[in-house]
C-alpha positions in Angstrom: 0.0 0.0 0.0 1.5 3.0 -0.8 2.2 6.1 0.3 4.2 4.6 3.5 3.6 6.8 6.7 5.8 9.2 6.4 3.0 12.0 8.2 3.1 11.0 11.7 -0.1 12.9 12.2 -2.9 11.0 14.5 -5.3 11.5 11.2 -2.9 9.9 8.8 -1.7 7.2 11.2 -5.7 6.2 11.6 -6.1 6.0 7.9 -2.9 3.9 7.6 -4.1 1.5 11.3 -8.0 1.3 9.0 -6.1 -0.1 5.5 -3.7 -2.2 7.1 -6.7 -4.1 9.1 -5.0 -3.1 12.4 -8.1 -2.3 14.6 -6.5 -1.9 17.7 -4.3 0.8 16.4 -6.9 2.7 15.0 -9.1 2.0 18.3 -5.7 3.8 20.2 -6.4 6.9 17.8 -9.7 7.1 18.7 -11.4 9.1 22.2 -14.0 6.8 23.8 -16.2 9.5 23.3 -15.4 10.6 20.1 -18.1 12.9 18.8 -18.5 12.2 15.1 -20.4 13.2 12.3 -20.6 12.2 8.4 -22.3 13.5 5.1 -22.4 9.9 3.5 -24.0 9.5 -0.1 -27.0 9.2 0.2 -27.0 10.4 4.3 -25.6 11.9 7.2 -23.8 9.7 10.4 -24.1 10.8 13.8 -22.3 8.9 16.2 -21.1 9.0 19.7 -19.2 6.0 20.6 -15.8 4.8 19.8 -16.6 1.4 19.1 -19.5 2.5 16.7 -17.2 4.8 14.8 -14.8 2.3 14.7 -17.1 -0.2 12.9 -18.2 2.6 10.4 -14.6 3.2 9.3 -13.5 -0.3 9.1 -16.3 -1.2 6.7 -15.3 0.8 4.1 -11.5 -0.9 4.8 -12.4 -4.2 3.9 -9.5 -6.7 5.1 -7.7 -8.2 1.6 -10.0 -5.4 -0.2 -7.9 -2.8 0.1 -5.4 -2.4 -3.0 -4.1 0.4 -2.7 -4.0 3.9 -0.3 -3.6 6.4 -3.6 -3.0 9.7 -1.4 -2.8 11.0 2.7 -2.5 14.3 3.0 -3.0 16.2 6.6 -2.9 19.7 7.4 -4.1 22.1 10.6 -6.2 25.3 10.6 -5.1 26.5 13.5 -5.8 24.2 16.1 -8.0 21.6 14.2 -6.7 19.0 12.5 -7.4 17.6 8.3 -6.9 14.4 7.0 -7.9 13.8 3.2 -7.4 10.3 1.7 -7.6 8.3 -1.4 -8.6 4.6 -1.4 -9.0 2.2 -4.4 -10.3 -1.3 -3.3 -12.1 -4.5 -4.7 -15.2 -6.6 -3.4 -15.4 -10.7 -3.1 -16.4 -10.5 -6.6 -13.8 -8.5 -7.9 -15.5 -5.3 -8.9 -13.0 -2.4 -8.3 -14.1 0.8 -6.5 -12.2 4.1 -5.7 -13.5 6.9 -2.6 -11.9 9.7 -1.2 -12.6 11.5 2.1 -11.9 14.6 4.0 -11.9 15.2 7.8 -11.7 17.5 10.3 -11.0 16.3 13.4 -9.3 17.5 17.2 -7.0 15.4 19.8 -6.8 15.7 22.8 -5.1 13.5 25.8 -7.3 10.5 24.6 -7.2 10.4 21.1 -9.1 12.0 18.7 -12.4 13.4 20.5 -14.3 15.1 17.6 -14.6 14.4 13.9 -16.6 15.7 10.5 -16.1 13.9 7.6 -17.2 13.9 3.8 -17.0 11.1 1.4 -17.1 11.2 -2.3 -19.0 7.5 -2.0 -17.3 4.7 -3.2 -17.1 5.0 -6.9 -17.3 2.0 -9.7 -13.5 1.8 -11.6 -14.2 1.6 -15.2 -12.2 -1.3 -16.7 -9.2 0.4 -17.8 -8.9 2.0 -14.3 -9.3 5.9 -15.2 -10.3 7.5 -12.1 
């Protein structure tokens, strides 16, 4: 999977912990009471529990599915944190798919506490892989 972590940022190491399958690193990144909040194609994700977020993000990872993380990029606005990603992936049937998201997110002592997110939705790969 590429790029490698070079960005030791608690957004991009999340991303990276979600495509590697590596659970309990991503559950490290996260607050237990992480607020968070998604605009999702076709609707928006209100959650307010760790382990419910967790199970959100790792569904759109899925374990062997993952070919390839395209682009991390993180950033700050002062004090809040952004994380933008690329992912292309495949299903048990072998249909390729391509999303990218953007969040916004703030740490604190226990992890990330708050998060807002927007995904793209996952996308159908044409055949000669044009995204």
């Amino acid at each position: 999977m590429n790029p490698t972590l070079a960005d030791p940022s608690p957004g991009a190491a999340l991303i990276h912990a979600l495509a590697g399958a590596d659970r309990d690193a991503a559950r490290g990144l996260l607050a237990p009471d992480l607020v968070f909040r998604a605009l999702l194609p076709p609707l928006v994700v209100e959650l307010d529990d760790r382990e419910r977020v967790l199970d959100l993000l790792a569904g759109w990872f899925p374990p062997g599915g993952v070919e390839e993380l395209e682009e991390v990029g993180s950033g700050t606005v002062l004090d809040r944190h952004r994380v933008s990603y690329r992912v292309r992936w495949h299903d048990a049937a072998g249909d390729r798919f391509v999303f990218e998201q953007q969040a916004y997110y703030d740490v604190g002592d226990a992890g990330i506490t708050w998060m807002h997110l927007l995904c793209t939705g996952h996308r159908s790969l044409p055949e000669n892989g044009e995204r």
